[in-house]
Backbone as a printed PyTorch tensor [residue, N CA C, xyz], in Angstrom:
tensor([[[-124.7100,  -42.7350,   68.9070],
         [-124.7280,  -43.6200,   67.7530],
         [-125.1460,  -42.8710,   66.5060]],

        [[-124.7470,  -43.0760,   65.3130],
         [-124.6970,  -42.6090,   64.2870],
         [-126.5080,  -42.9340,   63.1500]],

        [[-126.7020,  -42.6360,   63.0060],
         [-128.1560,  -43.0080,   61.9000],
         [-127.5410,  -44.2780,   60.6650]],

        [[-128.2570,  -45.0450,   61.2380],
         [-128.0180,  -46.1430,   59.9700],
         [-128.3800,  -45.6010,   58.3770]],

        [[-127.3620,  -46.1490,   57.5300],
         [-127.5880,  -46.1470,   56.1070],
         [-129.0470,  -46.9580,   55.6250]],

        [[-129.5620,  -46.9790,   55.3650],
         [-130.8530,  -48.1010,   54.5840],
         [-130.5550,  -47.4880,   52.8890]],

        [[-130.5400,  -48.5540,   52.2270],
         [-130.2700,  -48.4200,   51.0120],
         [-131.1240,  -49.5690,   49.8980]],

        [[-132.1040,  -49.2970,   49.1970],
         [-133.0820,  -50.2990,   48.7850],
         [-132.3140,  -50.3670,   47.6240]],

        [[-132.2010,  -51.7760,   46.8870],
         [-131.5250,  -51.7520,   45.1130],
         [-132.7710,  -51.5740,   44.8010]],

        [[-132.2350,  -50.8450,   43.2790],
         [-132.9660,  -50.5720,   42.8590],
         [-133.2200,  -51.5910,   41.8960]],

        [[-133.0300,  -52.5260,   41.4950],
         [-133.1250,  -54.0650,   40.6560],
         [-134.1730,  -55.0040,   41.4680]],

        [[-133.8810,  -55.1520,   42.5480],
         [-134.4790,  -56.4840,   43.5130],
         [-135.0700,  -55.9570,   44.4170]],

        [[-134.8830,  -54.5910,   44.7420],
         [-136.3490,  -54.0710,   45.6410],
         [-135.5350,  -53.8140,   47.0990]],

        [[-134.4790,  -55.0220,   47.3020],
         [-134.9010,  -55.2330,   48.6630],
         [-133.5900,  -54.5200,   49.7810]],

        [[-134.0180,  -54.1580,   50.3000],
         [-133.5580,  -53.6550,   51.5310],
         [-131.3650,  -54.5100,   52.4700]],

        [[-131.0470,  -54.1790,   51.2740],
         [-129.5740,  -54.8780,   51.6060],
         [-128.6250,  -54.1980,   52.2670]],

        [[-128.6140,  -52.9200,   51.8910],
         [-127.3010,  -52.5290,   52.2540],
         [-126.8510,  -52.4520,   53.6820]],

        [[-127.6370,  -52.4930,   54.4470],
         [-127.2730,  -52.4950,   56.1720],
         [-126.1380,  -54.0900,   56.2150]],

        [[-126.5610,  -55.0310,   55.8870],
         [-126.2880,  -56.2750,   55.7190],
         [-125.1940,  -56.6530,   54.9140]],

        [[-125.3840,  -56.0760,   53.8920],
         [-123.5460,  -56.1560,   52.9250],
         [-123.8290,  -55.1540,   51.9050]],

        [[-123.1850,  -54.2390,   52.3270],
         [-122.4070,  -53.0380,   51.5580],
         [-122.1450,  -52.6990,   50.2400]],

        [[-121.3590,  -54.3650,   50.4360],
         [-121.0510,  -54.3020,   48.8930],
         [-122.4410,  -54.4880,   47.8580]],

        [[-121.8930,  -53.6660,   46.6270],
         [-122.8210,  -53.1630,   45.7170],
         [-121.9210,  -52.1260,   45.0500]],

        [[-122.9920,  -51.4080,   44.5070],
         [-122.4960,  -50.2490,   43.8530],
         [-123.4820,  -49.1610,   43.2710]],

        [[-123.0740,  -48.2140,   43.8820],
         [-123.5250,  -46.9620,   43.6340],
         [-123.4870,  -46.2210,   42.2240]],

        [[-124.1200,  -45.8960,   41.0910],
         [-124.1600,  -45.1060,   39.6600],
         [-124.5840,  -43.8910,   39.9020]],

        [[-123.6200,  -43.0080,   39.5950],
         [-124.2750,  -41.7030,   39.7200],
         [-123.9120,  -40.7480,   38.0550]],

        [[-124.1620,  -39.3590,   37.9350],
         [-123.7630,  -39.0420,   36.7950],
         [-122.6000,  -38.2530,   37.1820]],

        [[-121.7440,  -37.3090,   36.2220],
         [-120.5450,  -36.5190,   36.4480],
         [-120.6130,  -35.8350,   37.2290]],

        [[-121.6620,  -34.6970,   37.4890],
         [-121.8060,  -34.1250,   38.5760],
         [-122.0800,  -35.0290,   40.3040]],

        [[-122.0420,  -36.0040,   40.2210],
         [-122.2500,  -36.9410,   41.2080],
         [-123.6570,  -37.0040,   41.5920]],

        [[-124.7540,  -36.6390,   40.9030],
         [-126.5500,  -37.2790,   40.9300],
         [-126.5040,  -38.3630,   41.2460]],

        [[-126.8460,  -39.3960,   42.2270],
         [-126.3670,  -40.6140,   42.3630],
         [-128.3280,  -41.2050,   41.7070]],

        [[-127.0310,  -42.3410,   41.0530],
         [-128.8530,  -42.4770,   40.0910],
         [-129.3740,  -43.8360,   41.2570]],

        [[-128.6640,  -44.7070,   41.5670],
         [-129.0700,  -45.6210,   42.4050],
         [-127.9470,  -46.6640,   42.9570]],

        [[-128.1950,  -47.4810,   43.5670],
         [-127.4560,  -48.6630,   44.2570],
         [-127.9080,  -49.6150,   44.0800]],

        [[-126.9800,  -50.6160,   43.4760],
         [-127.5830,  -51.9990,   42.8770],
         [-126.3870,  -53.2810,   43.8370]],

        [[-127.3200,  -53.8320,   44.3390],
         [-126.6150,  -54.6540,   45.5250],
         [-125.7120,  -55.9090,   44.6280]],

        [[-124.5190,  -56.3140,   45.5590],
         [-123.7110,  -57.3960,   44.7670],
         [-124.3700,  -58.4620,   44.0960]],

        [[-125.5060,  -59.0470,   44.5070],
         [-125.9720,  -60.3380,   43.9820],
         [-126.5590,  -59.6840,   43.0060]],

        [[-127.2920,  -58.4730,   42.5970],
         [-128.1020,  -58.2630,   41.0300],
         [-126.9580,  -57.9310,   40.1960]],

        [[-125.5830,  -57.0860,   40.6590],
         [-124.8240,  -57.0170,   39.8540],
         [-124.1210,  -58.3070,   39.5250]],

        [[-123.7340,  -59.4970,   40.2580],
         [-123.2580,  -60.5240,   39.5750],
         [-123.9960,  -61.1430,   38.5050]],

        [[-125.6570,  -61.2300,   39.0780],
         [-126.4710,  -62.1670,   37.7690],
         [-126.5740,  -61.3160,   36.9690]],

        [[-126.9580,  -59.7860,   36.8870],
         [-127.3990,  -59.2420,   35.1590],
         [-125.6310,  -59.1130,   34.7990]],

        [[-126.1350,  -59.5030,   32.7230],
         [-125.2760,  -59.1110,   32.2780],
         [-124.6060,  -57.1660,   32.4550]],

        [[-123.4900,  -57.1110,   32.4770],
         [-123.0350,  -55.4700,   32.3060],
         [-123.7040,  -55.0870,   31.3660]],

        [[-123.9670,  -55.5370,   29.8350],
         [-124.9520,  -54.7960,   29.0820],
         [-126.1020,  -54.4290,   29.3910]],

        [[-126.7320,  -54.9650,   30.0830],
         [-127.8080,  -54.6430,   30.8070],
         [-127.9340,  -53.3510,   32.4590]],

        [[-126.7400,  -53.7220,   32.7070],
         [-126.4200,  -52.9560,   33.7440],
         [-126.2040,  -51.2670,   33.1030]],

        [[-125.4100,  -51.5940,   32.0690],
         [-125.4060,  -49.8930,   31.2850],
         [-126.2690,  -49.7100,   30.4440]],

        [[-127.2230,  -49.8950,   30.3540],
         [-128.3500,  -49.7650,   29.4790],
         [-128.9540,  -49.3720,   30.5950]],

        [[-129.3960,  -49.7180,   31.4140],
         [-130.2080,  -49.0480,   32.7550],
         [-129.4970,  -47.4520,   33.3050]],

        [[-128.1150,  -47.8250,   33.1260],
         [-127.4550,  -46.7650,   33.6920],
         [-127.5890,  -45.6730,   32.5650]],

        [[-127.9670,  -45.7680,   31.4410],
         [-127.9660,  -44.5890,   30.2250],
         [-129.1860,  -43.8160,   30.2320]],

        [[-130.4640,  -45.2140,   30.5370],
         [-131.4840,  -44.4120,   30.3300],
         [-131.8100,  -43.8260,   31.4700]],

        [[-131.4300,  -44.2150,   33.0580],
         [-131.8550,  -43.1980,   33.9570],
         [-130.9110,  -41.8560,   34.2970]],

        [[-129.4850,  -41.6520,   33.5190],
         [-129.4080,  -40.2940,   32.8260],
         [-129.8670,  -39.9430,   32.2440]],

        [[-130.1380,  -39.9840,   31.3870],
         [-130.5190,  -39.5070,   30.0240],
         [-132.1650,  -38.8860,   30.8400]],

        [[-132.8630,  -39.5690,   31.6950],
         [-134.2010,  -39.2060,   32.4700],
         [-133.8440,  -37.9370,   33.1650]],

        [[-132.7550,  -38.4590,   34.2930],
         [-131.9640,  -37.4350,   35.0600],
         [-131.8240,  -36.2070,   34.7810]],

        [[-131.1830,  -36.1870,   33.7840],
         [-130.4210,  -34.7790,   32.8540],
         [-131.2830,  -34.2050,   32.3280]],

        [[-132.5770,  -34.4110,   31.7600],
         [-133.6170,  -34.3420,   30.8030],
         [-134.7870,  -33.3210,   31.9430]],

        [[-134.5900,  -33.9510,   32.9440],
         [-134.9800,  -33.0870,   34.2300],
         [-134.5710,  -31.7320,   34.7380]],

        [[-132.7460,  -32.2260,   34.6250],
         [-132.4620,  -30.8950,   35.2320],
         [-132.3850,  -29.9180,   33.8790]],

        [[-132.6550,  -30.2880,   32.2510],
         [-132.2290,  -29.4380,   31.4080],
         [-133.4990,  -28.8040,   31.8180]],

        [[-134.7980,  -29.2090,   31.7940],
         [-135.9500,  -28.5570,   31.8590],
         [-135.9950,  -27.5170,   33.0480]],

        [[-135.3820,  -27.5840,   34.2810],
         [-135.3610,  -27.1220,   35.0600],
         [-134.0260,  -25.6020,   34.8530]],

        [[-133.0100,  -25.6270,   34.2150],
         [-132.0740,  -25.1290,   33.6340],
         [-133.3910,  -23.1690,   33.0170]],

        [[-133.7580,  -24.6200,   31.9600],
         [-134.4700,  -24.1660,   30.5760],
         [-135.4010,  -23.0080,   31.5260]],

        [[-136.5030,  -23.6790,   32.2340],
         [-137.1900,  -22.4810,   32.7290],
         [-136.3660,  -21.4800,   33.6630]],

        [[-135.5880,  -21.6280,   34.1760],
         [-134.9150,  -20.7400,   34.9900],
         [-134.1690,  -19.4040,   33.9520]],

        [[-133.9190,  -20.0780,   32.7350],
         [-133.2880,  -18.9570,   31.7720],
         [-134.2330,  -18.0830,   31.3860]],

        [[-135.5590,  -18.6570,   31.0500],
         [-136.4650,  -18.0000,   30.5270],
         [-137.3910,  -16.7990,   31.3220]],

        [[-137.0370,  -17.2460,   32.6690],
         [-137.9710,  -16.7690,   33.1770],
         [-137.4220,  -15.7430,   34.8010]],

        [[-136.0670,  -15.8680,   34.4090],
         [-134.9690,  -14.8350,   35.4090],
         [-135.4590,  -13.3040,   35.1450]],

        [[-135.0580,  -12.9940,   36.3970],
         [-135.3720,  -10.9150,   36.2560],
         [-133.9810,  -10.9490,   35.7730]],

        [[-133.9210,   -9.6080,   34.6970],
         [-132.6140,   -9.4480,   34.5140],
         [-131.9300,   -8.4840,   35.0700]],

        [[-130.2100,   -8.7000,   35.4120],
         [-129.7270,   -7.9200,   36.3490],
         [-129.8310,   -9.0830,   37.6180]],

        [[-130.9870,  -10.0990,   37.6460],
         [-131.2340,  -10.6320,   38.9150],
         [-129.3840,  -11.3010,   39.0360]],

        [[-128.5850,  -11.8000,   38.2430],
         [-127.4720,  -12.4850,   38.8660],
         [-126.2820,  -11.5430,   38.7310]],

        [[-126.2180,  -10.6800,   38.6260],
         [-124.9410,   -9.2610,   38.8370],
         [-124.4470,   -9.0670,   40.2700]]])
């Protein structure tokens, strides 16, 4: 048997996805998956609200990996990637 999925939304807390699937997954371009928001929070919030959540936890996301980017430039041996 395979390992069950468990998937908590991230809106309502609660523990759905074993139970119904449907939902939906936000991730960024590189595919960072920012979270899973189960069908019933996506029907009641408005979409404006839904992408307003989805902007600012890129914008968190990215802000992470720039910092992480940032020290890696600064602080490489050089020659280290030849």
């Amino acid at each position: 048997m395979g390992t069950e999925v468990r998937k908590k939304c991230v809106r309502c807390g609660e523990l759905k996805y074993d139970e119904h699937p449907k939902g939906k997954f936000f991730h960024t371009s590189n595919l960072y998956i920012l979270g899973w928001w189960c069908d019933d929070c996506l029907k009641k919030t408005p979409k404006e609200e839904v992408q307003k959540w989805v902007d600012e936890r890129k914008k968190e996301v990215e802000g992470k990996y720039n910092l992480i980017f940032q020290h890696y430039r600064e602080h490489r041996v050089p020659g280290q990637d030849e």
